[in-house]
C-alpha positions in Angstrom: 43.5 260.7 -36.0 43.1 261.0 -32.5 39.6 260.2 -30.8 38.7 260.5 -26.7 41.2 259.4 -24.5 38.8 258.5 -22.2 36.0 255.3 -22.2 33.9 257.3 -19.4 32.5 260.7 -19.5 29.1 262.3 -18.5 27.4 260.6 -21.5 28.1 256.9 -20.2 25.1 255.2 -18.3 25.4 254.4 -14.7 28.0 251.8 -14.7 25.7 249.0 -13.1 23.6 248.7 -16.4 27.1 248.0 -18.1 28.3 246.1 -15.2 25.2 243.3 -15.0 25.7 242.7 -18.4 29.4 241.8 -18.4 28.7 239.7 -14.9 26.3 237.5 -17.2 28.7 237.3 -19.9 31.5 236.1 -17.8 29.5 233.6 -16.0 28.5 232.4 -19.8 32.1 231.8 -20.8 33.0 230.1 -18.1 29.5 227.8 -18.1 30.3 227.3 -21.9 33.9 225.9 -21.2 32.4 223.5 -18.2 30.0 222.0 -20.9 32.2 221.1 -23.2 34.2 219.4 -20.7 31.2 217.1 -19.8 30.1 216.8 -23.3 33.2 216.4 -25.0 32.4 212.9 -27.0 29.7 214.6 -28.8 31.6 217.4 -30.2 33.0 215.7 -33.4 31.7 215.3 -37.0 29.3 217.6 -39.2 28.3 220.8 -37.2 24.5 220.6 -37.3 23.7 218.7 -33.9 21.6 219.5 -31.0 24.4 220.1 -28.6 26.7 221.7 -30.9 24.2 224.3 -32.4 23.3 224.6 -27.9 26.7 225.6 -27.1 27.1 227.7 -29.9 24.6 229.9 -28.9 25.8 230.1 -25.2 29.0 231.7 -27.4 27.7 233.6 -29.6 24.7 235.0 -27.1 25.8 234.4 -23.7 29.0 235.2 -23.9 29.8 237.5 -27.2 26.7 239.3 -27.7 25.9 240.1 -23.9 29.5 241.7 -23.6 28.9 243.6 -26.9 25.9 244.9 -25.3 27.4 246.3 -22.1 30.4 247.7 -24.1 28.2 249.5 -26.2 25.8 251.0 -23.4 29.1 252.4 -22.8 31.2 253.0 -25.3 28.5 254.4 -27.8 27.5 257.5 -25.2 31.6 258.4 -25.1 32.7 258.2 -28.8 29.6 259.9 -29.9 28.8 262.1 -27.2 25.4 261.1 -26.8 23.5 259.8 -23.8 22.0 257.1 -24.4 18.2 257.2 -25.4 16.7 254.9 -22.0 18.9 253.7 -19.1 15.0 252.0 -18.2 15.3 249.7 -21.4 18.6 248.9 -21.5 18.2 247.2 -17.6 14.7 245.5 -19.5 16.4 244.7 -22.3 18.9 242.4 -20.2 16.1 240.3 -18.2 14.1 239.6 -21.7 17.3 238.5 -23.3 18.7 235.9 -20.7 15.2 234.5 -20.5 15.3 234.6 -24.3 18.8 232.7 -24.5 18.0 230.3 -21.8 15.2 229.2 -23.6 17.1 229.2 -27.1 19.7 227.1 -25.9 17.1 224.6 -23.7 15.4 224.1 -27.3 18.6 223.3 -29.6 19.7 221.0 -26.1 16.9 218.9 -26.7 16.2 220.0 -30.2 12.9 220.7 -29.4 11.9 222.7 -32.4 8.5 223.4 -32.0 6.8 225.9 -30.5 9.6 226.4 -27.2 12.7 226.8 -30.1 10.5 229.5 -32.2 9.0 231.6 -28.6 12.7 231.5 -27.9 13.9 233.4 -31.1 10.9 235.8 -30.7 12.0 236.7 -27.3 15.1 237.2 -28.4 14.4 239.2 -31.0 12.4 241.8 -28.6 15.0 242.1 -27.0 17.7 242.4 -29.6 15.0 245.4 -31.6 15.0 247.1 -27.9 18.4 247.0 -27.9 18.3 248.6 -31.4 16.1 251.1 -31.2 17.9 252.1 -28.0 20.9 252.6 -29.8 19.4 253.8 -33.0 17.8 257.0 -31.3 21.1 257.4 -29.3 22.5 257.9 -32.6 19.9 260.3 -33.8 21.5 262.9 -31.4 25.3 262.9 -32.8 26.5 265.9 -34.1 30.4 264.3 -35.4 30.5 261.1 -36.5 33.9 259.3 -36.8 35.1 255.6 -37.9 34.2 253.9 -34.4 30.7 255.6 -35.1 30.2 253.9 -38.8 31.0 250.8 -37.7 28.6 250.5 -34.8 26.2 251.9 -37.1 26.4 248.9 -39.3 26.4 246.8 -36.7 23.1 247.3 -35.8 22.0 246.6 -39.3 23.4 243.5 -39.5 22.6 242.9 -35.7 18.9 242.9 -36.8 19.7 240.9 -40.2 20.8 238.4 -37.9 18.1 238.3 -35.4 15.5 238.2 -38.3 17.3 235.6 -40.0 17.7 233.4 -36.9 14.0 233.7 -36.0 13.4 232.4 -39.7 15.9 229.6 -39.4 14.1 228.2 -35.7 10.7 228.7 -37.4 12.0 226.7 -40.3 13.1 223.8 -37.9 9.7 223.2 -36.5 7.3 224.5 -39.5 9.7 224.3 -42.4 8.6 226.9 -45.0 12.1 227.9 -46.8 12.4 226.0 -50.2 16.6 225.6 -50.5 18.8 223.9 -48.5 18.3 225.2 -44.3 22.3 224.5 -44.0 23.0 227.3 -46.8 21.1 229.6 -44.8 22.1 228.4 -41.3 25.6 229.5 -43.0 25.2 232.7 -44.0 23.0 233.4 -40.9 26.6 232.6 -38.7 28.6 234.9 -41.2 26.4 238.0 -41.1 26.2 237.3 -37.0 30.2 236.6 -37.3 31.5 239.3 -39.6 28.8 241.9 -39.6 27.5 242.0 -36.3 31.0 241.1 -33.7 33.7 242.1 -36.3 32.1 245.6 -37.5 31.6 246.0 -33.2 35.1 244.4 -32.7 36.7 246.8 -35.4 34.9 250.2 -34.5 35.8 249.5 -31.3 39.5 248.5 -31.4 39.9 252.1 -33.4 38.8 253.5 -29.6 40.6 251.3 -27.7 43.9 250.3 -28.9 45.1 253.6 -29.5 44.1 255.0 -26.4 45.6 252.1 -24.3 49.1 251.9 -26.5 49.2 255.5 -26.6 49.1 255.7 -30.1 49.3 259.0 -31.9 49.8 260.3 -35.9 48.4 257.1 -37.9 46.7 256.9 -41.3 42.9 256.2 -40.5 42.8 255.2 -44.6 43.2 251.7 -44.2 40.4 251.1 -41.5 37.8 253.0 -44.1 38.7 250.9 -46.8 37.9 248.0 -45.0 34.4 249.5 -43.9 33.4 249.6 -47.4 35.0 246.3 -48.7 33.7 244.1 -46.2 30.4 245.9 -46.2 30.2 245.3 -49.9 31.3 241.9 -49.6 28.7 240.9 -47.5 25.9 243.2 -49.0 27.2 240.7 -51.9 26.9 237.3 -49.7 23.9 238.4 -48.5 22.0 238.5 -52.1 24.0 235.9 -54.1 22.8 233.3 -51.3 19.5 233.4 -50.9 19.7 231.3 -54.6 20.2 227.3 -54.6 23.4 227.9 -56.4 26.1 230.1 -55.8 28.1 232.6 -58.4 30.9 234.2 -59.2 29.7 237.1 -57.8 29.6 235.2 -54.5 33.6 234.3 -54.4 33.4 238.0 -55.6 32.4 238.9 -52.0 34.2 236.0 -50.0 37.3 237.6 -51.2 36.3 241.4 -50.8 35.9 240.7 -47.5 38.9 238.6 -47.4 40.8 241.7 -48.8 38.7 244.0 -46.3 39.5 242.2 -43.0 43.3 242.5 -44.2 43.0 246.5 -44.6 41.9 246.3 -41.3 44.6 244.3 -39.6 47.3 246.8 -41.6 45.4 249.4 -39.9 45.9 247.6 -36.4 49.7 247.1 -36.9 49.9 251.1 -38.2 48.5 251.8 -34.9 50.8 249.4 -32.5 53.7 250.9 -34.8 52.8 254.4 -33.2 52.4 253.6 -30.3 54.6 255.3 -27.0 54.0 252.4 -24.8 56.0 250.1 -26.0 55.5 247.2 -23.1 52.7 245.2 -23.7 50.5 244.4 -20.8 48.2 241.7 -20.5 45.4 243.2 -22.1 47.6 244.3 -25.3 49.0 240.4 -25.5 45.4 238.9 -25.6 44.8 241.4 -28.2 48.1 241.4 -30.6 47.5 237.3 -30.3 43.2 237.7 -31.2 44.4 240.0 -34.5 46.5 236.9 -35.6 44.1 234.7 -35.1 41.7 236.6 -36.8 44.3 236.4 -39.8 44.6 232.9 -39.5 40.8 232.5 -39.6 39.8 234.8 -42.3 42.8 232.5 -44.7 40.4 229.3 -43.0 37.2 230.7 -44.5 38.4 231.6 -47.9 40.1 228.2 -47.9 36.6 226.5 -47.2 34.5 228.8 -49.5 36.8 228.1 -52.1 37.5 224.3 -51.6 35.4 221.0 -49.9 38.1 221.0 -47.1 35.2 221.9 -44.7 34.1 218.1 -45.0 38.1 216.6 -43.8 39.5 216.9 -40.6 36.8 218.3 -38.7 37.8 221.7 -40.7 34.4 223.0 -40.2 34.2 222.6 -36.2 38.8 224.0 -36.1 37.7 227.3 -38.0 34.3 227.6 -35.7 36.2 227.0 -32.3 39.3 229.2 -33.6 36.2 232.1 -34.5 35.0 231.9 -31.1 37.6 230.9 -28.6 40.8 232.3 -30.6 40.1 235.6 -32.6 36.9 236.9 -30.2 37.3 235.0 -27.0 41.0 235.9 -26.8 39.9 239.9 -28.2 37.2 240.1 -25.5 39.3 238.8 -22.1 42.1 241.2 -23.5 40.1 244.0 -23.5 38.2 243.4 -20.3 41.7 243.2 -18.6 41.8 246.9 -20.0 38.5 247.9 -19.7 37.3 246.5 -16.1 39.9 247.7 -13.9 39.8 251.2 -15.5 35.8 251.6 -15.1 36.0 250.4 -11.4 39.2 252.3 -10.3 37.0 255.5 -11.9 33.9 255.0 -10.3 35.3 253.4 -7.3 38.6 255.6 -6.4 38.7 258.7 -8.9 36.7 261.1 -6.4 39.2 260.3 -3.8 42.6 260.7 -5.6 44.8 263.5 -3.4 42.3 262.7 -0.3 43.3 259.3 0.5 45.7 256.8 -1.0 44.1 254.8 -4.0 45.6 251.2 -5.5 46.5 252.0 -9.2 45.4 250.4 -12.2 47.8 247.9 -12.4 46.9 246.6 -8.5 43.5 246.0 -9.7 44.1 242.7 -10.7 46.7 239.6 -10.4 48.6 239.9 -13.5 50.9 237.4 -13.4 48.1 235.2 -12.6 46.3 236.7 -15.5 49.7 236.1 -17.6 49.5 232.0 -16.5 45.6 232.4 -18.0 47.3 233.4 -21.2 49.1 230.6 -21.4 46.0 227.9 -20.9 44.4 229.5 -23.5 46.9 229.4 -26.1 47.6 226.1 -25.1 44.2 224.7 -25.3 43.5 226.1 -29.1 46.5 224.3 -30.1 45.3 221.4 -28.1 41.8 221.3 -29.9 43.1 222.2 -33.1 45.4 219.0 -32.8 43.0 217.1 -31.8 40.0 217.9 -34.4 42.9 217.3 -36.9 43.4 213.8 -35.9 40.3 212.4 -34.0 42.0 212.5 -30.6 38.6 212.7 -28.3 40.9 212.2 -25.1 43.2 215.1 -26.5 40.3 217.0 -27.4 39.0 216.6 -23.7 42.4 217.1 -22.2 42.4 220.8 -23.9 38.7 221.3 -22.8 40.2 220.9 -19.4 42.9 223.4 -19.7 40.9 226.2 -21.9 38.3 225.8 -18.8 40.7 225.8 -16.2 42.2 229.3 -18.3 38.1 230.8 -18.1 38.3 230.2 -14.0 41.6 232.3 -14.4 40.5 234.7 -16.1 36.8 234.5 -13.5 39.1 234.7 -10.5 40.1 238.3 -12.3 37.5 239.4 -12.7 36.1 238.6 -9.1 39.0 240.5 -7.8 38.8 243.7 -9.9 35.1 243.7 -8.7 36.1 243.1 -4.9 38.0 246.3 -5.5 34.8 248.1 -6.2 33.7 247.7 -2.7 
């Protein structure tokens, strides 16, 4: 199967709407690294704590879901040749959801959960159902739907699942309504957000993406489908059997349907890198190849927890979370921006003048052996927290703060230069 070869065409939106939002999402990441640096004594024990369910959301908003945004503003317009539905709400949409997460994140901070924690979520949630209904009636326009398109299609669903939920779960904090334990919901709230919402983006995407940057050509597109429909099931399943005080069969069911489905989809990534003509892997592809195997590592973490009380030794609960976000995600996202950046800015920045004047190429748009040194910091920071969760090491645990921070200001200095380029 062989999609565009291309992540621009006349569909895409002007490339400042996609642009703002990835500015915001890098400052995020780098913001979220510095504050666990200062904060780093109170990042231990059980995982429902002001500053821990704070920082969380500077991940999982700030950072994750504002990237996801801007990729999809552009990726969604290409790989379903569709414009987009309003350029005008997807530049409102940003300024509604910053103020939103600013305000989320003030409230868990100082666990304020009255009325600033639940006008928070509501703003939020305006401005994720903009981002949806933008989307949505994109969609309403495509004539041929492939894989990519599915996912992101069920992404939204569960990118308004989550939303909904979340809203529930602030209002719940300050006015508590829901009659079994908050902590049940609060974890299938992240696991909807987690697996349906980045991983159905990450995986639509990466069937774009990875083939068209390895130059991959003549793979099966079977295994990718069958994980659509197990993990979709699987959660489907979650989704139901939890909203009961006590879970069932049918639940471990799900947990390993998805376990199963997440797997079809990592066979489906190594059938592509098998195919592929460039054989040398760049930064971008490293970041990536290393994200897939964490995401193995943390799928094997999950079942292990669902299936076991290992989530209450070791910090187990607070490895698999910071593995989630800073190993399989984090590591995917800085990968593909090192793929995705220089590419968009060389295009808009140099393409009209290729044959006129001399142009830098793609691989002078950034430093990549700095980029390479980046790389290294991370991968040695999530061993370094890992280690250090393991064994109570809080000066080990701030030590690798320090290095996984000092890896984001890398990664910043990057992406500072491939926009310099754009001038």
């Amino acid at each position: 199967m062989i999609q565009s070869e291309s992540i621009v065409s006349a569909y895409a939106p002007p490339f400042k709407i996609v642009l703002k939002y990835f500015i915001a999402a890098v400052l995020a990441f780098v913001t979220l690294n510095f504050l666990l640096i200062i904060n780093y004594a109170d990042i231990s024990g059980f995982h429902f704590q002001p500053k821990i369910l704070a920082l969380t959301h500077i991940a999982t908003l700030g950072w994750i879901t504002m990237i996801i945004f801007g990729a999809m503003f552009q990726l969604v317009p290409v790989v379903l040749e569709v414009k987009l539905y309003s350029e005008k709400l997807a530049e409102i949409q940003f300024w509604i959801f910053l103020v939103g997460i600013i305000g989320l994140v003030t409230g868990f901070w100082n666990f304020d959960t009255g009325i600033h924690l639940t006008a928070s979520a509501i703003i939020l949630n305006i401005a994720i159902f903009i981002f949806a209904f933008n989307i949505i009636f994109s969609m309403t326009k495509v004539k041929k739907w492939n894989l990519t398109g599915l996912y992101l299609a069920a992404a939204i669903f569960y990118l308004i699942t989550t939303a909904i939920a979340g809203l529930l779960l602030s209002i719940n904090l300050g006015f508590p309504f829901i009659s079994i334990n908050h902590l049940q919901y609060l974890n299938l709230h992240a696991h909807v957000a987690f697996i349906g919402w980045v991983s159905m983006v990450i995986m639509g995407v990466s069937f774009k993406l990875i083939p068209m940057f390895a130059l991959s050509h003549d793979y099966s597109t079977k295994p990718g489908a069958a994980a659509f429909w197990l993990i979709n099931i699987g959660l489907l399943g979650i989704s139901t059997v939890m909203h009961y005080e006590k879970l069932s069969t049918f639940f471990y069911i799900s947990v390993i349907l998805i376990v199963i489905g997440i797997f079809f989809f990592l066979y489906q990534m190594y059938l592509i890198f098998s195919k592929r003509l460039r054989k040398k892997s760049d930064i971008g592809i490293r970041f990536s190849k290393f994200a897939y195997i964490l995401l193995g590592i943390t799928t094997l973490m999950g079942l292990l927890i669902a299936f076991t009380n290992i989530s209450e030794e070791m910090n187990m609960t607070l490895i698999y979370g910071y593995l989630l976000i800073f190993g399989y995600i984090s590591m995917l996202i800085v990968g593909q921006l090192y793929k995705i950046m220089p590419f968009l800015v060389w295009y808009h920045r140099y393409s009209s003048k290729v044959g006129i004047e001399p142009v830098p190429m793609l691989k002078d748009m950034y430093k990549e052996k700095i980029a390479n040194i980046g790389f290294y910091f991370m991968i040695t920071a999530l061993a370094g927290v890992i280690i250090s969760f393991a064994i109570n090491a809080p000066v080990g645990l701030l030590l690798s703060f320090i290095i996984m921070f000092i890896g984001s200001l890398i990664f910043l200095y990057n992406f500072s230069y491939i926009l310099i380029k754009a001038k």
